[in-house]
C-alpha positions, 0 to 999 in steps of 0.5 A: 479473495484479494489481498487486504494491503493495498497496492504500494504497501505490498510487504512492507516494500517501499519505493522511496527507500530504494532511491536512498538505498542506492546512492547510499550504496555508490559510497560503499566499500565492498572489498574486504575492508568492509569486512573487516569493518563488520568485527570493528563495528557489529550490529549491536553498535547499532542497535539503538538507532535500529530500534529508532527506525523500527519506531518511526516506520511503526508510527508510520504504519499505525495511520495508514493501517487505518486508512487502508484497512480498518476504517473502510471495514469499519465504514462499510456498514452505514456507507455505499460502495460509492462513498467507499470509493471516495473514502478510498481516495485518502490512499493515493498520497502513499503512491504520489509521494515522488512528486514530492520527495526532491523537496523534502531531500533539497530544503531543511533547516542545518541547526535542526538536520536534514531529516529531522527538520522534516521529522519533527514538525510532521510528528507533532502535527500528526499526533495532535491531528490524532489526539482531536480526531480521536476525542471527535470520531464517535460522534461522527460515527454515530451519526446516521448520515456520515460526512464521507467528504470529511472523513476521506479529507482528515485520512488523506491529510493524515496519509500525506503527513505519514508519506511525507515523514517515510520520505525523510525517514528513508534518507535518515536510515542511511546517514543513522546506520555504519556502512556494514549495517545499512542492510539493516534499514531495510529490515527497519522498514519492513517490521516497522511498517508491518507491525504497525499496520498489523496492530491498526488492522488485525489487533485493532478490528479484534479489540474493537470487535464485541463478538471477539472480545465476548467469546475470548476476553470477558466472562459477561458479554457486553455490547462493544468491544474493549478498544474504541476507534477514539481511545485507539486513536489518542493512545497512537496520538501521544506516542507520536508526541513521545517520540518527537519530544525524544527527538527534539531533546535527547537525539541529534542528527549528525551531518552526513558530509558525503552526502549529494544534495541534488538540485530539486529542478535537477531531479525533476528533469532527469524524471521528465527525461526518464519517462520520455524514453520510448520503451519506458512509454511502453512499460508505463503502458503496461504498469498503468493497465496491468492491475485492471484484470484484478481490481474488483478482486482486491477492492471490493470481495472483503467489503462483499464477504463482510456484507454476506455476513463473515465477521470483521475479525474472522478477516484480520485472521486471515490477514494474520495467517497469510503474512508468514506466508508472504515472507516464505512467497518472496524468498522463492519468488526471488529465485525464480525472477532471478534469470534473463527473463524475471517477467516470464514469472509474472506472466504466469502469474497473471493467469493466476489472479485472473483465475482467482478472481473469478474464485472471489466471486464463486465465494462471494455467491456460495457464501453459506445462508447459515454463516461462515462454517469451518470448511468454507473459511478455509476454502476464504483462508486458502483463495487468500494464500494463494492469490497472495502467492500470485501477487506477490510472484508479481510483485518480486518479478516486476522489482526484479525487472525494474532493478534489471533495467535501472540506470545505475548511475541514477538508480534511486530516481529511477527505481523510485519512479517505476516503483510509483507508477507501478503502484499507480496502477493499482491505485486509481483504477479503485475509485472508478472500480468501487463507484461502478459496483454501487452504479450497476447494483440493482435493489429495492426494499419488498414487504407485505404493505410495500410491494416492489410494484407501489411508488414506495417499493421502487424508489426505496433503494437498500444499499447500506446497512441503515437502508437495509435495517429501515426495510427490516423495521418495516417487515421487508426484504432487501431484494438485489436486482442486479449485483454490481459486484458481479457486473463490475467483476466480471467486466474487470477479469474480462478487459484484463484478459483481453489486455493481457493476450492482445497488449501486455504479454506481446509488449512484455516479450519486446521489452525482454529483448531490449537491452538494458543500455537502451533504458540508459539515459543519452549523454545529453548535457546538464549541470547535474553530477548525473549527467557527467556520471553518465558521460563518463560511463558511456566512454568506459563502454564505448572503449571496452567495445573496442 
């Protein structure tokens, strides 16, 4: 079975932070004077501007644990996986979000701050967008016919606004946070995001879960659920006011006088360079088709688990039992991507998903007609932790080989741009992935008066849940013909095979002996601090050479 998280929100990690953190990092002091800074200056000096980042990446994770996880769970009984796919577009600002980030590090207003000139107004806008959504969204779910198009409209501006805020507030963690502590920003992150995309996943689909809140809340069953998708909306929508009132009149932003400012076109043609080099043209290869193989997986086995018949809550479970484990994954991981060759580990962990692929569709089709029995969620709970443990062995050895290859004297740019094209790759292969399994499935509503042979049988079609309770009402059977979902599978883990044996692995072991000067920029002039950064390093080299 894939992982709920969509590619790009992967632990927690961000590539926007790594940009920041780097050229945060070049200013440093690592002798023993920072040492000494840490007794001058604990954490607890800093505990309060901590609290305030772990705020704002919580307020962040709230809006994209909706998009990512529980709106298209929640969706998936009335839409198609064809109008999934096209809801699912709402994600892609998160992966995009470089092709905007030098703007929003280059122009701000100074009497307001260079990050809470973006802050502020991005925080207000979202928590009224909040507000009216939530006072709107029943009577848009309540209606037979949902309007998809503005549904995936209203989460991709909501995800825009929230990717936008994550850029600013990556490059406010460093100037917030003394030398010694910036360490903590990405600690920050990580329970911020997380926590927040937990309570819109996990907590959310639990609460608003009538079988959830019957069986462990109430005494006298009832219907729905005790927590709405409109009240939990509001609620998150004058927390996000809160905040931006507490920004605007009690925290102020001090100026960050060693900070660079780079020019935006200045950052934009050391992107376009860094991606004209040969072997980045070969690694953006295998970032842009690697993630193929297991797609279907990812995509499509919860929402196919879901239609068998495991409960929406049973899912956030598994979600919550598999996140500690990531955490403990990680930390081996690390070692192992630790050595000349930190691919070799995620190559093996290819095969891995690969395999468990092909486990998420023998799930699928063994799902008990009973309902999900005890041992068969663990055998979900197991596949789960598992293919976690492959994705994230790939996860930590891919960051491991781009923080191997970077240029460090451009570090952030070009961490942050591997990063965005490695979650590129597996974003836009999900739309296609999502419409292909609706375009090969096969099915027809079946009964007594309605024969499948009869003008009627064949052109009734049951693919959501209000077509599949029509055939119901009428004394019919909804009869699959053909499942897309095993088509689209299969298709996937075979073309991810075949990429893996005949294009990635080969190129995976020329790119291990490349050496790392040749990812470096050349020594071509600009305008630019980098440029002249570059120059400088390339006459240390060229001396201790000799």
């Amino acid at each position: 079975m894939g992982k709920i998280a969509p590619e790009g929100f992967e632990d927690g990690k961000d590539p926007g932070m790594e940009r920041r953190r780097s050229t945060s990092s070049s200013r440093s002091d690592s002798s023993g004077q920072s040492a000494r800074g840490d007794e001058k200056n604990p954490i607890w000096k800093d505990a309060g501007n901590v609290t305030l980042l772990i705020i704002l990446y919580l307020l962040q994770g709230v809006p994209l644990g909706l998009s990512f996880g529980a709106i298209p769970f929640l969706l998936k009984s009335k839409l198609s996986y064809g109008d999934i796919a096209l809801f699912s577009l709402s994600s892609y600002p998160y992966s995009l979000k470089l092709l905007w980030s030098p703007i929003v590090d280059s122009i701000y207003f100074k009497s307001i701050g260079r990050r809470k000139s973006w802050i502020v107004p991005i925080q207000a806008i979202t928590g009224v967008a909040l507000v009216i959504l939530g006072a709107r969204i029943e009577g848009v779910l309540a209606q037979d016919k949902l309007p998809v198009m503005t549904l995936a409209i209203a989460f991709t501006a909501l995800v825009f606004l929230c990717a936008t805020q994550d850029i600013a507030v990556d490059g406010w963690a460093l100037t917030l946070l003394r030398d010694e502590n910036k360490h903590f920003a990405s600690t920050a992150q990580t329970i911020g995001l997380n926590t927040g995309y937990f309570l819109s996943f996990t907590v959310f689909l639990a609460l608003n879960s009538s079988e959830f809140c019957n069986k462990y809340l109430r005494s006298t069953p009832q219907e729905l659920g005790v927590l709405a998708l409109g009240s939990y909306l509001k609620f998150w929508g004058v927390m996000f006011l809160l905040c931006n009132a507490w920004l605007i009149f009690v925290k102020s932003e001090k100026p960050d006088q060693t900070e660079t400012i780079e020019d935006i076109k200045t950052v934009y043609h050391t992107i376009w360079k860094v991606c004209r080099m040969p072997h980045m043209k070969k690694l953006i290869g295998v970032l842009m088709v690697a993630k193929i193989g297991f797609i279907a997986n990812e995509a499509v086995t919860p929402l196919k688990l879901l239609d068998k018949g495991l409960k929406k809550e049973d899912m956030a479970l598994s979600v919550l039992i598999d996140f500690p484990f990531q955490i403990l994954f990680g930390y081996y991981a690390a070692k192992w991507s630790s050595g000349k060759e930190p691919l070799r580990p995620w190559l093996y962990a290819f095969y891995g998903r690969l395999l468990f692929a092909l486990l998420g569709m023998l799930l699928v089709n063994y799902f008990p007609e009973d309902g999900a029995t005890g041992g068969y969620f663990f055998l979900v709970m197991a596949a789960t932790v598992l293919n976690s443990f492959m994705s994230t062995v790939q996860f930590v050895g891919m960051g491991s080989f781009f923080t191997k290859i970077s240029d460090p004297l451009i570090g952030g740019t070009y961490m942050t741009l591997l990063n965005t094209l490695s979650n590129l790759g597996g974003t836009w292969p999900r739309f296609f992935v999502l419409e292909a399994v609706d375009h090969f499935t096969v099915s027809h509503c079946e009964s007594a008066t309605h024969p499948k042979d009869t003008a009627w049988g064949l052109l009734v079609a049951c693919s959501t849940d209000a077509e599949k309770a029509a055939c119901k009402d009428i004394g019919g059977k909804c009869i699959i013909d053909t499942d897309g979902y095993y088509v689209v599978g299969a298709a996937c883990v075979v073309v991810g095979l075949a990429t893996l044996l005949l294009f990635v692995r080969p190129l995976v072991a020329r790119l291990h002996g490349v050496p790392d000067l040749a990812w470096r920029l050349g020594k071509e002039k600009t305008d630019s601090p980098s440029a002249s950064r570059i120059d400088e390093r390339e006459k240390l080299l060229s001396n201790e050479d000799r």
